[in-house]
C-alpha positions in Angstrom: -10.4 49.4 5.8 -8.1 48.2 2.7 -5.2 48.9 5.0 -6.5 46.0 7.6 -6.8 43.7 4.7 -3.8 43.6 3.0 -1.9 42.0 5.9 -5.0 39.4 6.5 -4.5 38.9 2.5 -1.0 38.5 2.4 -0.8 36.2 5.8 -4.1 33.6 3.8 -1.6 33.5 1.2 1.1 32.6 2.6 -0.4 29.9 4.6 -2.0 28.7 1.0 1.4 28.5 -0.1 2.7 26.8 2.7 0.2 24.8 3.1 0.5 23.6 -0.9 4.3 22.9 -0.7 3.8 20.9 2.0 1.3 18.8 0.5 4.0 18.7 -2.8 6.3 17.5 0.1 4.1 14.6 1.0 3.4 13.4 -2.2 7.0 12.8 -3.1 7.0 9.7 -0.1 4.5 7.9 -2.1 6.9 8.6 -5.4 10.0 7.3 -3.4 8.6 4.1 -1.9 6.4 2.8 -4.2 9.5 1.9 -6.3 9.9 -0.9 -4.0 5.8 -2.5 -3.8 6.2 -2.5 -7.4 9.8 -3.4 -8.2 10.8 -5.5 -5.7 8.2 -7.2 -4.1 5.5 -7.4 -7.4 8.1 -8.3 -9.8 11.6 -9.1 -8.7 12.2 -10.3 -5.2 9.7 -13.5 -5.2 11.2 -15.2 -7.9 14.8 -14.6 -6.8 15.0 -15.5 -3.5 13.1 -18.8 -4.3 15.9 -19.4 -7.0 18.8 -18.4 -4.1 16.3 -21.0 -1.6 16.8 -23.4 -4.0 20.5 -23.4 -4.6 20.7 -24.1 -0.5 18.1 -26.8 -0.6 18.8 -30.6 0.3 18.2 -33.0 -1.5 14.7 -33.4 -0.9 14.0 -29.6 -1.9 14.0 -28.0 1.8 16.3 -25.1 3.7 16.2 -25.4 7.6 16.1 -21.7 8.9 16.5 -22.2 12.1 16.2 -25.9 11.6 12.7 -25.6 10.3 12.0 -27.5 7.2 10.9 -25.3 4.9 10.7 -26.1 0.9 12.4 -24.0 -1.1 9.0 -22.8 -3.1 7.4 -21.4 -0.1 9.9 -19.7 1.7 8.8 -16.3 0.2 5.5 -16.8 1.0 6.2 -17.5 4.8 8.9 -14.8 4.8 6.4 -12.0 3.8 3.8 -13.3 6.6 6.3 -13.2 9.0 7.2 -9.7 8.3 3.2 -8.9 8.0 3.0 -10.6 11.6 5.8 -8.5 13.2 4.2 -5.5 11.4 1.3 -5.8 13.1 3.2 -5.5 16.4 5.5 -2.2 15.6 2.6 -0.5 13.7 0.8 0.8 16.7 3.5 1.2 19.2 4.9 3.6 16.2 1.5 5.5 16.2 1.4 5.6 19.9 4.8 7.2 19.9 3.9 9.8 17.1 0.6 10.8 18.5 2.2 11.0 21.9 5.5 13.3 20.9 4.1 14.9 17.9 7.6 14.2 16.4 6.4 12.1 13.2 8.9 13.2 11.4 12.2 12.1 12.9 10.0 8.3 12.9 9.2 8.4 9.7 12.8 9.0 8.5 14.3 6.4 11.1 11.4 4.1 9.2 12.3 5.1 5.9 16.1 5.0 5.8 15.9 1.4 7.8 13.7 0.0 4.7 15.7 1.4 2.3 19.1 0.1 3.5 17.5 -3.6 3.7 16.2 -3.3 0.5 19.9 -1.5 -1.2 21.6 -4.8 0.9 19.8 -7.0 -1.5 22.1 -6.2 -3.9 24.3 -9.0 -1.9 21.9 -11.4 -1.9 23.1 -14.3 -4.2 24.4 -17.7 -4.2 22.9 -19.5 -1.4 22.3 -16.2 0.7 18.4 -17.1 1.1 18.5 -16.1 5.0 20.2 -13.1 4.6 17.6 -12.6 2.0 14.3 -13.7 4.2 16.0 -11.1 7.1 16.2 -8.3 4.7 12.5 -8.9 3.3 11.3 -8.8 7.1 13.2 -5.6 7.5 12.1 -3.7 4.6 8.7 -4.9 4.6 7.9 -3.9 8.0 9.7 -0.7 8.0 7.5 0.1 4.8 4.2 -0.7 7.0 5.6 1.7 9.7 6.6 4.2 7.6 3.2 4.8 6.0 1.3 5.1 9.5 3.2 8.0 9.6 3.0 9.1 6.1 -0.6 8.7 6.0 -1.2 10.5 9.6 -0.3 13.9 7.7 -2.7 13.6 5.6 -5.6 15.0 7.7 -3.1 18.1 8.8 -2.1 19.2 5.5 -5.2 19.1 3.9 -8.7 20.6 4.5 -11.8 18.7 4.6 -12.4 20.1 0.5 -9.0 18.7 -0.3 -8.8 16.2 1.3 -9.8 13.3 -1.8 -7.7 15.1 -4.5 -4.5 15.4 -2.6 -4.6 11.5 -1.3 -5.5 10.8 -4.9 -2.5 12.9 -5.8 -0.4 10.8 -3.5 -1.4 7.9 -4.9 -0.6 9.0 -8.8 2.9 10.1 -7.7 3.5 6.2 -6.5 1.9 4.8 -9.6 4.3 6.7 -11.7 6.8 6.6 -9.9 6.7 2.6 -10.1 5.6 2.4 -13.5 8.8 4.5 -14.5 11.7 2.7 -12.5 10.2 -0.6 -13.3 10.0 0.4 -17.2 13.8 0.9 -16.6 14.4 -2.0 -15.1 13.2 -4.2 -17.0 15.7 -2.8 -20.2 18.2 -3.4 -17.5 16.7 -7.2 -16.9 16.2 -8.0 -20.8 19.3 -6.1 -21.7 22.3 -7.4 -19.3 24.1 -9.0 -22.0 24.4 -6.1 -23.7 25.3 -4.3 -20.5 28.0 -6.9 -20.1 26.4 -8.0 -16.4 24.6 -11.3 -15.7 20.9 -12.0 -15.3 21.5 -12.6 -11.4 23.3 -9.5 -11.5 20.8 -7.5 -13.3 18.2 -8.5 -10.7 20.5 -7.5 -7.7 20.9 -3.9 -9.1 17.5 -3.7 -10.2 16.8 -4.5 -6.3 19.1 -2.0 -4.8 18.1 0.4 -6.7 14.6 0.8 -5.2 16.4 1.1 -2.1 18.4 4.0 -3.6 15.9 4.9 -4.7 13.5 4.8 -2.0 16.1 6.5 0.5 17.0 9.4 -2.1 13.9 10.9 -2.6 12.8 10.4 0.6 14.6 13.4 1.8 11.7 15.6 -0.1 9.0 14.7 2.5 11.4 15.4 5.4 12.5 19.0 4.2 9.3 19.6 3.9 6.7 18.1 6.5 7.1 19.6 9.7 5.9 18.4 12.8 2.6 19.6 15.0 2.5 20.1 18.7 1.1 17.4 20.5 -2.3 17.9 21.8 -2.4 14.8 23.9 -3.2 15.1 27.5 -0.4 13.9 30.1 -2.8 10.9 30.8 -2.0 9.7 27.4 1.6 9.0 27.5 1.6 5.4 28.9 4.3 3.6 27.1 3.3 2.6 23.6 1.6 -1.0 23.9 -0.6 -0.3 26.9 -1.3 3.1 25.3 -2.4 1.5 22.0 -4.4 -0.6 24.0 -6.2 2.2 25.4 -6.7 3.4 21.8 -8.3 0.5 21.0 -10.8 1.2 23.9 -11.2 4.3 22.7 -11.9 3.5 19.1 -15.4 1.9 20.7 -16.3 5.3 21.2 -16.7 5.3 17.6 -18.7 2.5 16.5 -19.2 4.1 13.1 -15.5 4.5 12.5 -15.2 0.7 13.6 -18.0 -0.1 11.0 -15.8 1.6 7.9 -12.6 -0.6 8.8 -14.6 -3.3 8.7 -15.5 -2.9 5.3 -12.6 -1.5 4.2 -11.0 -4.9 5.6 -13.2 -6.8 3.4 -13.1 -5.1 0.1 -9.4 -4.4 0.5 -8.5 -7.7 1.4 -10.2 -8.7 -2.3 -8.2 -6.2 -3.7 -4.6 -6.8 -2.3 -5.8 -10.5 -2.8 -6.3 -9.7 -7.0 -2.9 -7.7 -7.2 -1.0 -11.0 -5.6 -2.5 -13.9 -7.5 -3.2 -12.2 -10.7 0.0 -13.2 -12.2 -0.3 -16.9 -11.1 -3.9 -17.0 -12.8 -2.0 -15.5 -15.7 0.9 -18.0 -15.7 -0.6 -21.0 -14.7 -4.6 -20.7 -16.0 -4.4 -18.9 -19.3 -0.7 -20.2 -20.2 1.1 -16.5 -20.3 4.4 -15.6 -21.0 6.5 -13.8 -18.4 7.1 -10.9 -20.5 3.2 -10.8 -21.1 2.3 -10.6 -17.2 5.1 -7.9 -16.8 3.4 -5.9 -19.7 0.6 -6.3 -17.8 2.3 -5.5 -14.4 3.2 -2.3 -16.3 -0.2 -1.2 -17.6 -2.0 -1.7 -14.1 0.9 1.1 -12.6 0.3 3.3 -15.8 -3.6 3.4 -15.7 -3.8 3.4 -12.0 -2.3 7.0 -12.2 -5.0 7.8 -14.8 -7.6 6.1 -12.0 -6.2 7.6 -9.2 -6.6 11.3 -10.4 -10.1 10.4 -12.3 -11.7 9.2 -9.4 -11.0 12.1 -7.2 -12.1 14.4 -9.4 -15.2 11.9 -9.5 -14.8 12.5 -5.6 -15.4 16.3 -5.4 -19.0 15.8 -7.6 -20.1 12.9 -5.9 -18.6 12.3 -2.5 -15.9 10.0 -1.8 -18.1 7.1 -0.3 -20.2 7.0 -3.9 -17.4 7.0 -5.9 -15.9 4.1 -4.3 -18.9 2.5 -3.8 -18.9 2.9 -7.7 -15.1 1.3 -7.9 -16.4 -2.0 -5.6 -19.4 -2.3 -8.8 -16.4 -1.8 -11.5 -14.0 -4.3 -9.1 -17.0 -6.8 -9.4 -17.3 -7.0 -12.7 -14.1 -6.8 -14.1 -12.8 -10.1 -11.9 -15.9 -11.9 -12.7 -15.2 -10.9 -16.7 -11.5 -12.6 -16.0 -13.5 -15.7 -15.4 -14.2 -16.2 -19.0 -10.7 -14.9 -20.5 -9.4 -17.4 -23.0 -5.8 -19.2 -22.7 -2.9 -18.0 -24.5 -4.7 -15.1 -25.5 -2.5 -11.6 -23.8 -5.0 -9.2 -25.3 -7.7 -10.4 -23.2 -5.1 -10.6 -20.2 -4.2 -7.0 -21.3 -7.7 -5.5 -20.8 -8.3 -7.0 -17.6 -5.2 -5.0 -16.1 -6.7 -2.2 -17.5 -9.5 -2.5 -16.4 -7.7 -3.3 -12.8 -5.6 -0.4 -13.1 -8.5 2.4 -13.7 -9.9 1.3 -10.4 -7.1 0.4 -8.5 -5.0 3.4 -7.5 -8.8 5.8 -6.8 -9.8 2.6 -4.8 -6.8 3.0 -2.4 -6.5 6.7 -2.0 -10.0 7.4 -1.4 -10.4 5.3 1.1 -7.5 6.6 2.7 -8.8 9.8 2.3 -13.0 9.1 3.6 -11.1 7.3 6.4 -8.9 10.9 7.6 -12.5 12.6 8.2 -13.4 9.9 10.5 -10.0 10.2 12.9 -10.5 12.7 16.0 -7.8 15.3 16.0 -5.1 14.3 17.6 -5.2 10.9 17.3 -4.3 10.8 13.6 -1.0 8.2 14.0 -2.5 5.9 16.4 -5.9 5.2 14.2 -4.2 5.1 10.6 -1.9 2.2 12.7 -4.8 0.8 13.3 -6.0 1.2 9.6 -2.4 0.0 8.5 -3.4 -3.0 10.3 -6.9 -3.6 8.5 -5.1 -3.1 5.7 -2.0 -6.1 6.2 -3.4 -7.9 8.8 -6.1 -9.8 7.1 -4.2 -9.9 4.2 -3.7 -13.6 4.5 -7.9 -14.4 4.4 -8.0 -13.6 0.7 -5.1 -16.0 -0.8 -6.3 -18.4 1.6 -9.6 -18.7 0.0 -8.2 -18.4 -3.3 -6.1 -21.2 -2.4 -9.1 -23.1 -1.3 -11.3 -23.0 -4.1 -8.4 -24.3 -6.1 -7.5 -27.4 -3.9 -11.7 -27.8 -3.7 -12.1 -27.1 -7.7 -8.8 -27.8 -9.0 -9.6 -24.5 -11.4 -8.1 -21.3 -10.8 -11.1 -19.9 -12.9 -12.9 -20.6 -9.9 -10.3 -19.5 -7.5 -10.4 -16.1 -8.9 -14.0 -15.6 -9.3 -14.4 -16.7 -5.6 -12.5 -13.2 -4.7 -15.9 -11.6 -5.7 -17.5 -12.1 -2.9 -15.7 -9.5 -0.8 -16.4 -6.8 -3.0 -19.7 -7.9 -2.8 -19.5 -8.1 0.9 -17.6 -4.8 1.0 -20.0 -3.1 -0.9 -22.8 -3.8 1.5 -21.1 -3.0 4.7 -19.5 0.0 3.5 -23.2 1.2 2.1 -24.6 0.4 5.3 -22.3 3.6 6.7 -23.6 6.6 7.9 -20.1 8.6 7.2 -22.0 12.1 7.7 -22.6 11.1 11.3 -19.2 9.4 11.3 -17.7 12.2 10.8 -19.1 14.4 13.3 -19.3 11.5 15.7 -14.9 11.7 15.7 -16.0 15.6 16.5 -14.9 16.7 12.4 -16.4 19.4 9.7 -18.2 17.2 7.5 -17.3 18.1 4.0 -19.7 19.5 1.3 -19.8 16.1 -0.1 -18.8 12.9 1.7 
């Protein structure tokens, strides 16, 4: 009898172990492209490439891509919806293509390496360069968006149904840091150029490239160690990618109860991408805060929101993941309506509202990426986290527009920000209106011990 066993011992351990180093794998994709969410996009890029958009302007403050008038201020803004708009076309055709193939990996580096090259080429963007700029942003952007529909499509094949919240929580905590930590050294960089003997422009160049590097060195982790799955797809399911996405969306009506969490997550996510955006500008131009305040507090949110991230799955495994961030929409609610009341000039009081952003942040994000895997039928993981990808960017303009409107209507950004409340409220209820125990067997899954 103990001679059967042994091997049966043996071969469960192995798998455990190769099972766990993939997962190790995974987690190092969040760790190499967060740099650039944080560093470039959060911090850097915005302010830069309005200042290069300015140097080309005419006389009357406008650049003419394409002989569009466009003022200088705003071409940032309608460069990152433009490449949220072509994201929302290569998404799915990129899922349709993995799910079809079952070759997500060789994707996911063609994704990856593309980003990080556009992002390392911003190190040439200076003088009036503000097209060359806008193309790279496009580029990098969307390659980002593609690259984590097939990222976040391994989660429900290297993890069980027990595992599944601490090792997207994981994921998330190796991004945090891994942002927190390049930014913390590029901002000495940034403050420090003089001593360095480089100038400010300069400093911001290499402190954009260097994501990229970044990004593109540490992204060969992931690919040594993911491996690909045999697709499972049916012959009838290799229409090329648009018509077959399509068909997926037809198919997603087959699960209304997986339609009804990406509606909420829609909602409540769109509140919290909304908060991460405008916080500095309720900072800057409400309370009267220094730059080097709103990066401390750029800094705190990516330090705490590994903390979060980790807490709340471990909250996860007593409570179920749809409680705990049910819990993190209550916390979400209350700490945006306490920014309300924050006094001007005052950065403490800025201070404790990033932490209080940060502790719910990252465990906001990665459990819902996580209660979302259970609800994907097998085989189909690529094609439905596109289409989560896409609840995720592409109602990502709804929130800053009615942030925007409250201030033109109010002329107060106290009451621009405390308008974002209502889709965490509105989150809250959809989401709690989900039956995800019967969502989860609906998509034909093991429904975990707690959901």
């Amino acid at each position: 009898m103990g001679t059967e066993t042994a091997p049966e011992t043996a071969t469960g351990a192995s798998a455990l172990a190769d099972r766990k180093r993939e997962q190790r794998g995974w987690y190092f994709y969040d760790w190499a492209c967060s740099v650039y969410s944080t560093s470039v996009l959060t911090v850097f890029l915005g302010p830069y490439l309005t200042s290069v958009a300015k140097a080309a302007a005419d006389a009357d403050g406008f650049v003419h891509p394409l002989g569009i008038p466009v003022r200088a201020g705003s071409f940032f803004a309608y460069t990152v919806s433009l490449s949220v708009i072509l994201s929302l076309f290569v998404m799915p055709l990129a899922g349709a293509a993995a799910d079809r193939t079952g070759r997500k990996k060789p994707l996911l580096a063609i994704a990856a390496y593309v980003g990080a090259a556009a992002t390392a080429g911003m190190f040439f963007l200076e003088g009036e360069r503000y097209l060359l700029g806008g193309a790279l942003l496009v580029v990098a952007n969307s390659s980002l968006a593609v690259s984590m529909v097939l990222y976040n499509s391994y989660l429900p094949q290297i993890a069980p149904v027990e595992e599944r919240d601490a090792v997207s929580s994981r994921g998330w905590a190796f991004g945090y840091a891994s942002g927190a930590l390049v930014l913390l050294a590029n901002l000495w960089l940034y403050t420090s150029h003089d001593t360095f003997g480089v100038s400010e422009s300069t400093a911001v160049r290499i402190c954009l490239a260097s994501a990229g590097v970044w990004w593109g060195a540490f992204t060969m982790v992931p690919l040594r160690r993911l491996r690909d799955r045999r697709s499972t797809r049916t012959a009838s399911a290799t229409a090329p990618g648009l018509r077959h996405f399509v068909a997926t969306v037809k198919d997603m009506r087959r699960y209304p109860l997986t339609l009804s969490f990406l509606l909420a997550y829609l909602v409540y996510n769109d509140g919290v991408q909304t908060v991460i955006s405008q916080a500095s500008v309720y900072g800057s131009e409400e309370l009267g805060l220094e730059q080097s305040a709103l990066i401390v507090a750029v800094l705190l949110v990516q330090i705490l929101a590994v903390a979060g991230a980790l807490a709340m799955g471990r909250l996860a495994r007593a409570y179920g993941a749809k409680r705990t961030i049910l819990g993190s929409l209550v916390a979400w609610t209350v700490t945006i309506a306490a920014g309300f009341f924050l006094p001007a000039g005052s950065p403490k009081w800025f201070f404790a509202l990033a932490v209080g952003i940060g502790l719910v942040l990252g465990g906001t994000q990665a459990l819902s990426r996580s209660l979302f895997s259970h609800l994907v039928p097998a085989g189909k993981e690529a094609e439905y986290f596109s289409a989560y990808e896409m609840s995720d960017r592409g109602m990502s303009w709804l929130g800053p527009l009615v942030f925007g409107l409250a201030y033109q209507l109010t002329g107060s950004y106290r009451d621009a920000i405390v308008s974002l409340v209502v889709f965490f409220l509105i989150g809250f209820v959809l989401l709690a209106r989900v039956p995800v125990g019967q969502a989860v067997r609906d998509a034909g899954n093991p429904v975990p011990t707690r959901i």
